[in-house]
SEBADREN-908668 format. One record per residue: x, y, z of N, C-alpha, C in turn. Coordinates in steps of 0.2 Angstrom, whole numbers, padded with zeros to 4 digits, always signed. Layout:
BEGIN
XYZXYZXYZ ...
END
This chain:
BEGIN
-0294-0325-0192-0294-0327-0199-0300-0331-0201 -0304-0329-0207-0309-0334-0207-0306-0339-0215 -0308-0344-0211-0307-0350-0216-0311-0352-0222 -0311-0351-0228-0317-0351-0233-0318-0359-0237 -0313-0363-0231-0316-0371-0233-0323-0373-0233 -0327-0375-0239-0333-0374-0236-0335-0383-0240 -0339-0387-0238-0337-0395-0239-0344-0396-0237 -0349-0399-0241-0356-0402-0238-0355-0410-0235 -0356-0411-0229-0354-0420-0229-0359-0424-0232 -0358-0429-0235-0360-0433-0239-0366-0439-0234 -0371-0440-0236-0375-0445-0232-0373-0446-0223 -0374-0438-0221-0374-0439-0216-0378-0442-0210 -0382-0441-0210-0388-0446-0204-0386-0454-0205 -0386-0454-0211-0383-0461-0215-0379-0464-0208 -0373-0460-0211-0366-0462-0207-0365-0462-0199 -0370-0456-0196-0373-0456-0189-0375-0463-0186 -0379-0465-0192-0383-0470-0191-0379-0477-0190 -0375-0476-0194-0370-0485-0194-0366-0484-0189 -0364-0477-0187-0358-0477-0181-0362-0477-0175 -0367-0475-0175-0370-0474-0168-0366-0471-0163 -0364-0466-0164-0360-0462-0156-0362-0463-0152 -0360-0466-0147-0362-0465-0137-0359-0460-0136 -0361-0459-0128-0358-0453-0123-0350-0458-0122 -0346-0453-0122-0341-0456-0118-0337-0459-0122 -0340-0461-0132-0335-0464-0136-0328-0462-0138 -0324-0466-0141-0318-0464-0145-0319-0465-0151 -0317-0459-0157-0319-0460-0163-0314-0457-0167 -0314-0459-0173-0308-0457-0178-0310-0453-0186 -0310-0451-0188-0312-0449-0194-0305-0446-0198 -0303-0452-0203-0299-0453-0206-0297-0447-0212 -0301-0442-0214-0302-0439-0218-0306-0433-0216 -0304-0429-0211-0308-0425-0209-0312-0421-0211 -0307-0417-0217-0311-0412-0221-0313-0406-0217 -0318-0405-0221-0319-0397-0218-0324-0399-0210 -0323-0404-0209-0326-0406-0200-0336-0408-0200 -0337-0407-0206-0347-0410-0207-0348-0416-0203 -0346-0420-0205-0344-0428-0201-0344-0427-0194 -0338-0427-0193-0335-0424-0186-0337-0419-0181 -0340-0415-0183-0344-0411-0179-0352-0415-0176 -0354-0420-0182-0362-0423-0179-0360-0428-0176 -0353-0432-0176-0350-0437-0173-0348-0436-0165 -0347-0429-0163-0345-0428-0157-0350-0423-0156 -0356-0421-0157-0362-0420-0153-0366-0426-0151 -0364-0430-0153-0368-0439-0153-0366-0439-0148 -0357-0441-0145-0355-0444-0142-0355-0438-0137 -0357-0434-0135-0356-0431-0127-0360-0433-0124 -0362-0433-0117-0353-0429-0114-0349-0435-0115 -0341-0431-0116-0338-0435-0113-0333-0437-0120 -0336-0439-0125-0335-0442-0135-0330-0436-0135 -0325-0440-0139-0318-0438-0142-0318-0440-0149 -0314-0436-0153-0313-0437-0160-0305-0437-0163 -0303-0441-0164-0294-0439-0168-0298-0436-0175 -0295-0432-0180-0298-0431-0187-0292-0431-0188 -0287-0434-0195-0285-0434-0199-0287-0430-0206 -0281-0426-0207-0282-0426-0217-0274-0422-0219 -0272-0424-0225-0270-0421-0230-0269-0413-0228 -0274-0411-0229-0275-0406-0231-0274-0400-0226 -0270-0396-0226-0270-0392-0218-0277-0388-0219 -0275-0384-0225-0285-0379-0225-0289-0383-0222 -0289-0390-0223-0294-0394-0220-0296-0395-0212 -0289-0395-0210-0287-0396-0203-0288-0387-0198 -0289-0383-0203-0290-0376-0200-0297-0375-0201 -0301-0376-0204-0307-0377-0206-0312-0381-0200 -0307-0386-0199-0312-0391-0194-0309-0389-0188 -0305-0387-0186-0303-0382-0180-0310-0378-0178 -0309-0372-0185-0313-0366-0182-0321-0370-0182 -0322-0374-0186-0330-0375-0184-0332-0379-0177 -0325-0384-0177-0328-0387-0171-0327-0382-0163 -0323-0378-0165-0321-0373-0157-0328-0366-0160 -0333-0367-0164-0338-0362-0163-0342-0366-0160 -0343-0373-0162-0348-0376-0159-0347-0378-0150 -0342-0375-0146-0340-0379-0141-0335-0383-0139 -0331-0387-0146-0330-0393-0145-0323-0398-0149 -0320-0388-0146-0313-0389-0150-0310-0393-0144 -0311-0393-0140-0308-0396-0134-0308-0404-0134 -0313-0408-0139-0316-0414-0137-0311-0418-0144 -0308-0413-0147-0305-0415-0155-0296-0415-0154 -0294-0420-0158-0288-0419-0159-0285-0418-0165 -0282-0415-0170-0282-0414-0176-0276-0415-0177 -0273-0417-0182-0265-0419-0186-0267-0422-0194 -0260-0417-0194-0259-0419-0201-0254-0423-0204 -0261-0427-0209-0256-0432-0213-0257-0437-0216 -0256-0440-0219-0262-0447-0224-0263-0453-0219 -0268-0456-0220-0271-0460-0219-0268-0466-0218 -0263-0466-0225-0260-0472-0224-0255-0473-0220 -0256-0468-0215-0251-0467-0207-0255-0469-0203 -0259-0472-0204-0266-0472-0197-0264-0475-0193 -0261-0478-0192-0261-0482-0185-0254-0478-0182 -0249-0476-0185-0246-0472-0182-0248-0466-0179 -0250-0463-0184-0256-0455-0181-0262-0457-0175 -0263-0462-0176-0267-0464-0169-0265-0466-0163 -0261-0471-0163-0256-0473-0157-0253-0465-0154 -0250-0461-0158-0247-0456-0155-0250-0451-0151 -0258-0451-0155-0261-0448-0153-0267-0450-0147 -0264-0458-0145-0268-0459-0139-0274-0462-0142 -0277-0463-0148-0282-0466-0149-0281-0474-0152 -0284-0478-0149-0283-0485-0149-0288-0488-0146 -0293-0493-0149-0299-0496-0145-0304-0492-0149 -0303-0492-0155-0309-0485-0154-0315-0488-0156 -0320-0481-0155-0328-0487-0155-0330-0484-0163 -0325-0480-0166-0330-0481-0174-0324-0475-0178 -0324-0477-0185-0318-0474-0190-0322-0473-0195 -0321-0468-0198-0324-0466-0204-0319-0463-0209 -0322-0465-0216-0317-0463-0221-0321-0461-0225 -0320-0454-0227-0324-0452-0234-0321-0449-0241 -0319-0452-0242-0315-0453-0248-0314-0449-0252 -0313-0448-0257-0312-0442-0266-0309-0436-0263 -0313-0430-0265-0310-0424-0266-0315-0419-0263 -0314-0414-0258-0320-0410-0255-0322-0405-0262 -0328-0404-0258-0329-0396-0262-0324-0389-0262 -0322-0389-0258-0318-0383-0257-0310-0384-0262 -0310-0390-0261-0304-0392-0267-0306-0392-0274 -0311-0396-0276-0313-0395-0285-0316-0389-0285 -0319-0384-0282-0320-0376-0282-0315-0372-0281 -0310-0374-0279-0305-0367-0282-0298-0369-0285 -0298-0363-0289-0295-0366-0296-0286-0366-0295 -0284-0364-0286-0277-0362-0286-0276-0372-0284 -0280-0375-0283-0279-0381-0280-0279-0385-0289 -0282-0384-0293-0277-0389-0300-0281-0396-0300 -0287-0396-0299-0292-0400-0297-0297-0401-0305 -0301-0397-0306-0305-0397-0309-0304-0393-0316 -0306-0391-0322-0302-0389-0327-0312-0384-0328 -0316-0384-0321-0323-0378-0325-0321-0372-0324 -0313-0370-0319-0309-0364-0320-0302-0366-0320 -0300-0361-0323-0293-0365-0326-0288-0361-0319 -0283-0365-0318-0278-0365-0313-0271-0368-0314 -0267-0369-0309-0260-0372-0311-0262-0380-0309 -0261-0384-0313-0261-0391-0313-0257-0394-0309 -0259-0394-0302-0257-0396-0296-0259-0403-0294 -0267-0405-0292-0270-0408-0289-0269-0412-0283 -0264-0410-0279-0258-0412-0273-0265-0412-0268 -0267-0418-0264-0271-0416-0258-0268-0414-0251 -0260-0416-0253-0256-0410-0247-0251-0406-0250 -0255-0400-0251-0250-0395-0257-0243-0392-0253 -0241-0399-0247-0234-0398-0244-0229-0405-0249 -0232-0409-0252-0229-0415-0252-0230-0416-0258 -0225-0419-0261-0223-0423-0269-0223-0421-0275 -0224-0424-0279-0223-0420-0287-0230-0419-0288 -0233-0414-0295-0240-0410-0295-0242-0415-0300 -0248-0413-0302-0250-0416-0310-0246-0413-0317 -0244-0406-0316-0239-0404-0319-0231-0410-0321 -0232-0412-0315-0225-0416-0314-0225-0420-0319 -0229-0424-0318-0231-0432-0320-0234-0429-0328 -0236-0425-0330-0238-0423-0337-0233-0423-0340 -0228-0417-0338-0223-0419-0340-0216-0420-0341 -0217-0426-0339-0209-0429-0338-0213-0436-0339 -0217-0439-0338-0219-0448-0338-0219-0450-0345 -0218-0454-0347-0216-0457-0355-0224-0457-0355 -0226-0459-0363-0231-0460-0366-0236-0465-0363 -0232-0474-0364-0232-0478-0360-0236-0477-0353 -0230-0472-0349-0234-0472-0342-0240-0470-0342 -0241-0465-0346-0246-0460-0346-0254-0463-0348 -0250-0466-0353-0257-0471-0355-0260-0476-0349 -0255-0480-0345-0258-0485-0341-0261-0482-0336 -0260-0475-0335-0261-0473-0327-0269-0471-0330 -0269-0465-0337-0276-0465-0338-0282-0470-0340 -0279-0475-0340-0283-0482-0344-0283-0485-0336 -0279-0485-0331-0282-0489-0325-0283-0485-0319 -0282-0481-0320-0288-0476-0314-0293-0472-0317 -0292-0470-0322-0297-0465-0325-0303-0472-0329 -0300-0476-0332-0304-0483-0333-0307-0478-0341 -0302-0474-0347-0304-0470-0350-0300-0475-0357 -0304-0475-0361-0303-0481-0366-0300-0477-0372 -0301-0472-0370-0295-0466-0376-0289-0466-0371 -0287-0469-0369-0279-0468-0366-0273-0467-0369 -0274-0471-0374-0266-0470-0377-0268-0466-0384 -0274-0461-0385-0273-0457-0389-0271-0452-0385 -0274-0450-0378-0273-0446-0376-0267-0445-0373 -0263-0450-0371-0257-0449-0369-0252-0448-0374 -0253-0449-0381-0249-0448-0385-0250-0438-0389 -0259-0437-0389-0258-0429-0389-0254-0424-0386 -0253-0430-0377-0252-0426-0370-0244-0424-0373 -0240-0429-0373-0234-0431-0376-0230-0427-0383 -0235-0426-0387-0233-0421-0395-0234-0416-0393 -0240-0415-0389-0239-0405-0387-0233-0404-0382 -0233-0408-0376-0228-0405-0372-0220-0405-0375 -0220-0409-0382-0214-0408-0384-0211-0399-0386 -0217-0396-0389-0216-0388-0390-0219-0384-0383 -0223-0385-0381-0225-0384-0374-0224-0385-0367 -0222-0385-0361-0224-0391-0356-0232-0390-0353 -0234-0392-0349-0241-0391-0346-0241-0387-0340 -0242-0382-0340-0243-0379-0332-0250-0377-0331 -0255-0379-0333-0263-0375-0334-0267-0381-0334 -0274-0380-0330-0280-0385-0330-0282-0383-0336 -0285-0380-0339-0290-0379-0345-0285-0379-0350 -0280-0380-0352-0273-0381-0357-0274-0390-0358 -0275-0392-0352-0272-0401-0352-0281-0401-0354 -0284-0401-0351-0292-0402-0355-0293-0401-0360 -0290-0395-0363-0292-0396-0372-0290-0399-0377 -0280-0400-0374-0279-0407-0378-0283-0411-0377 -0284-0413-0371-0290-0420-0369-0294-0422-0374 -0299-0415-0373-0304-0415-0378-0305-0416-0383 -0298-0414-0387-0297-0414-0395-0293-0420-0396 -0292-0421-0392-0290-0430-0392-0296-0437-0392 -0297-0433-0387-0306-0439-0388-0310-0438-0395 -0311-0432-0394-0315-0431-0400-0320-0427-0399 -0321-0422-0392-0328-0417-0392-0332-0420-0387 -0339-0417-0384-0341-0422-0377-0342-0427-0380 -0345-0432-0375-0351-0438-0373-0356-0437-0369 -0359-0434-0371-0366-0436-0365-0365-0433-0360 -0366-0431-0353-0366-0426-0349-0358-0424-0345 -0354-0429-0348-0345-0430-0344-0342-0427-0349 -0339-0422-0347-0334-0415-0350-0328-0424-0353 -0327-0423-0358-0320-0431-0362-0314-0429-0357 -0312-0425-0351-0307-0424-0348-0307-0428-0341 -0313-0429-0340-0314-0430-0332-0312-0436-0332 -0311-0440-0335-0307-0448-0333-0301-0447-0333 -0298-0442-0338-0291-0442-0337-0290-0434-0331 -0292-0432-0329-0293-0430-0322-0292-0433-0317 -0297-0436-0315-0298-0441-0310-0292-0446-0310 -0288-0449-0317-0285-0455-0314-0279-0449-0313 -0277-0444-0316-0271-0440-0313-0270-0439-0304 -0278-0436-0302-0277-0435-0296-0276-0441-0291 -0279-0446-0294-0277-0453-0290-0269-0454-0292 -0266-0453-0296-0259-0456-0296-0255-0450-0292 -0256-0444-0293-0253-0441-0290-0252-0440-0281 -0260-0441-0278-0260-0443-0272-0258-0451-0270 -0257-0455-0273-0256-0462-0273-0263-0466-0270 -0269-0465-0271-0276-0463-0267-0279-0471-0266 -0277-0478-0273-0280-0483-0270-0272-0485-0267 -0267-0486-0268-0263-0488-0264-0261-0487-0255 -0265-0482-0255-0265-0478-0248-0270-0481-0244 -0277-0481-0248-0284-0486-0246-0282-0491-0244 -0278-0494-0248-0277-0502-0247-0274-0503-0242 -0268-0499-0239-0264-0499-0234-0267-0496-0227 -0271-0492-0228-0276-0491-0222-0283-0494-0218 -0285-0497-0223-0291-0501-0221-0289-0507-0216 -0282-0510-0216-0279-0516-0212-0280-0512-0205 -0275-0509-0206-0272-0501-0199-0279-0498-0196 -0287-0498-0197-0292-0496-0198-0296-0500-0194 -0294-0508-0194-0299-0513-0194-0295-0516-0184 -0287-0515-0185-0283-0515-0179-0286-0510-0175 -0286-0505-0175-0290-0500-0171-0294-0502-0167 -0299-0505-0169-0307-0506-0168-0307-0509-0161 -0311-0506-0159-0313-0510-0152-0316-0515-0155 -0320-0521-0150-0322-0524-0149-0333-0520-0151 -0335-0522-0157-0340-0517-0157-0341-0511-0158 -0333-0511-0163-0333-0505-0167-0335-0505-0173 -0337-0498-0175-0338-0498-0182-0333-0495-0189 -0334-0497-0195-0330-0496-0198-0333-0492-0204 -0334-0488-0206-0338-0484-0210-0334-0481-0216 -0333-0481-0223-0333-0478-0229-0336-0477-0233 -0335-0472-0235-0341-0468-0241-0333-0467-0247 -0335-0472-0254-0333-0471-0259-0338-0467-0264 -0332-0466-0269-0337-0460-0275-0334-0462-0281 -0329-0467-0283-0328-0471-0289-0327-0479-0288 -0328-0482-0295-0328-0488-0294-0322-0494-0289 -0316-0489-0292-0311-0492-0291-0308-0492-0283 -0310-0488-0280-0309-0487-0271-0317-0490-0271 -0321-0491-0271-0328-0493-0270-0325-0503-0271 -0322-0502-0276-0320-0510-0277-0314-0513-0271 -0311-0508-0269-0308-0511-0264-0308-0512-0257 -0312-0507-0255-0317-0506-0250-0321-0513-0249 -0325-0513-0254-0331-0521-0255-0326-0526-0252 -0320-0527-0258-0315-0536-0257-0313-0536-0251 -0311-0529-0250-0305-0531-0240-0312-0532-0236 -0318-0529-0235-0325-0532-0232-0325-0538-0231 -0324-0541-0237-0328-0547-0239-0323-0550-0236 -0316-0549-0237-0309-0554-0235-0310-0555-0226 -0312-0549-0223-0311-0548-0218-0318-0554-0214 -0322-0552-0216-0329-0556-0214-0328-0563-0216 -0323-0565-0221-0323-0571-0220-0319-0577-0217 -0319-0584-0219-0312-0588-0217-0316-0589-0209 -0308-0594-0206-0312-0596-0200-0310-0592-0192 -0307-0588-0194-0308-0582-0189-0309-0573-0193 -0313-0573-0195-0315-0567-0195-0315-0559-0191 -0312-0554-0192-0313-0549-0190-0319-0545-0188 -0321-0544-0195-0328-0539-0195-0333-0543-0198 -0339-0539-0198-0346-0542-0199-0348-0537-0204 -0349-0539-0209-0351-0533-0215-0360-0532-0211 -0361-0525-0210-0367-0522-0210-0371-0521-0214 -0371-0517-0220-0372-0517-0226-0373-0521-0232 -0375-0525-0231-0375-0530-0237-0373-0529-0245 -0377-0522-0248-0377-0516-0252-0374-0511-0249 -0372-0506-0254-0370-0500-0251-0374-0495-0250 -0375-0492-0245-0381-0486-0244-0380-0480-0250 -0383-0478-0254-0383-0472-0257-0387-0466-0257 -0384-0460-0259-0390-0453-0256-0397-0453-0258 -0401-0450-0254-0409-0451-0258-0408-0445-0264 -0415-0447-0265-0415-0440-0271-0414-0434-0271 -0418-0434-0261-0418-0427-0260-0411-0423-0259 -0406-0428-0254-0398-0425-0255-0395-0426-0261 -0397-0429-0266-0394-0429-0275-0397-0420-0276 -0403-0420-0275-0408-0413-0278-0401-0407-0274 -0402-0408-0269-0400-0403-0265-0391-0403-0265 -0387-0409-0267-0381-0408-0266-0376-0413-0273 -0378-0412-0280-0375-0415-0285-0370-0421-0285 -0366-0416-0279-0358-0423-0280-0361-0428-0275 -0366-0428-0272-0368-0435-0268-0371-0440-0273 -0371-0438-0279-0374-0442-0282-0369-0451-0283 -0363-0451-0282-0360-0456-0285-0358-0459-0278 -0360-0456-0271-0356-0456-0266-0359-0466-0264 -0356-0470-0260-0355-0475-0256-0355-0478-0253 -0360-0479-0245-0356-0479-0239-0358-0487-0236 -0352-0491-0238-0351-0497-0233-0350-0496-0227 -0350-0502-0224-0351-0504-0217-0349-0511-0214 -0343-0511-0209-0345-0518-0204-0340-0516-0198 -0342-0521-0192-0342-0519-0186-0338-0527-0184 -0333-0523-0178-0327-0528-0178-0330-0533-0173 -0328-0540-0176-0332-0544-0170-0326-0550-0168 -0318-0546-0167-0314-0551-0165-0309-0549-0166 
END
């Protein structure tokens, strides 16, 4: 079967660079994806470098199968599925503990906002899904329509950060009384016509997008519970790598760094002072790197 996940990794030499794989290491990659990361992580690391990848997503876990078993190197990976915010369970089971470097890459791949069965993006229309494990929990459909107005409002005003929220939750709420929502390009239009038309190069839908997909995957709550589980892992000399792509996982990423680096026993050593972002040439060559992230620090106790 060929697998048609197809997923560009974001600031990869970058990320090469902060983990530096040895021969012989143990490595984690929280978010596996379609395996871009995890394939240059586990040529680093030979002979000998192991990899556990974690994701959500099974297409994702079949994807980084077939690529790493073309490369050689299905043998050197372990794959499971399931959120992150399991990490330290998914690891311990999986025999990974001490590890010498974790990475997490955050948002939503390409092969997910590209096909329109996944409910992700509204520049082809699909069933309003957004689920990044299309095994588990309620859809964006759900959450459209059944949440009060109320709810609706706080969730787009605090993850979407969209200052039309409670207009828009209130159009979301007056249509779905003659309608319910089952369509991406359906819930966009009301959006649209609730905002009032574009702004400037951002479709008026994509913040109330983005804060649905976050609520339906539970996305900073999960962050927040994974980076502790992340940071216990670590060998002595480990690295801890993420690449965020909005503010709000980018802002939580930054505090738990800073929390961790500081006080009188210390975990980590922030690497990164700033966050590395892509050159112009990967912005030219690959659009969604534009927003991408990637901090850094290295456990020193």
């Amino acid at each position: 079967m060929v697998v048609t996940f197809q997923h560009t990794p974001v600031l990869l030499a970058e990320v090469i660079a902060a983990l530096a794989p040895r021969p012989g290491g143990r490595y984690l990659d929280a978010t596996v994806g379609g395996g871009g990361h995890a394939l240059a992580v586990l040529q680093a690391a030979q002979p000998g470098g192991v990899l556990l990848g974690i994701d959500a997503d099974p297409a994702a876990l079949a994807a980084t199968a077939e690529r790493l078993a073309e490369a050689g190197l299905g043998q050197q990976a372990v794959l499971r599925h399931g959120s992150f915010a399991d990490l330290a369970v998914l690891a311990t089971e999986a025999g990974f503990t001490a590890v010498d470097g974790i990475l997490f890459d955050l948002g939503v791949s390409s092969y997910q906002l590209d096909t329109p069965e996944r409910g992700f993006s509204f520049a082809a229309d699909g069933p309003l899904d957004m689920r990044l494990d299309p095994t588990q929990g309620p859809t964006a459909a759900d959450l459209v329509n059944r949440l009060s107005e109320r709810e609706l409002a706080d969730i787009i005003f605090q993850y979407g950060e969209e200052h039309a929220a409670r207009r828009i939750a209130r159009a979301i709420v007056e249509r779905r009384r003659l309608q319910p929502f089952h369509a991406t390009a359906d819930l966009a239009a009301v959006v649209a016509r609730a905002v009032g038309g574009r702004h400037g190069r951002i479709h008026p839908a994509t913040r109330t997008f983005q804060a649905l997909r976050i609520a339906v995957n539970h996305e900073l709550d999960r962050l927040a519970a994974a980076l502790p589980q992340a940071v216990a892992l670590l060998a002595l000399g480990g690295k801890l790598a993420v690449i965020s792509f909005h503010s709000l996982e980018d802002r939580i990423v930054k505090q738990f760094l800073r929390a961790e680096a500081a006080g009188e026993a210390p975990r980590l050593a922030i690497i990164t002072k700033k966050p590395v972002v892509a050159s112009a040439a990967e912005v030219a060559a690959n659009p969604r790197a534009r927003s991408a992230k990637l901090r850094v620090a290295v456990r020193i106790a």
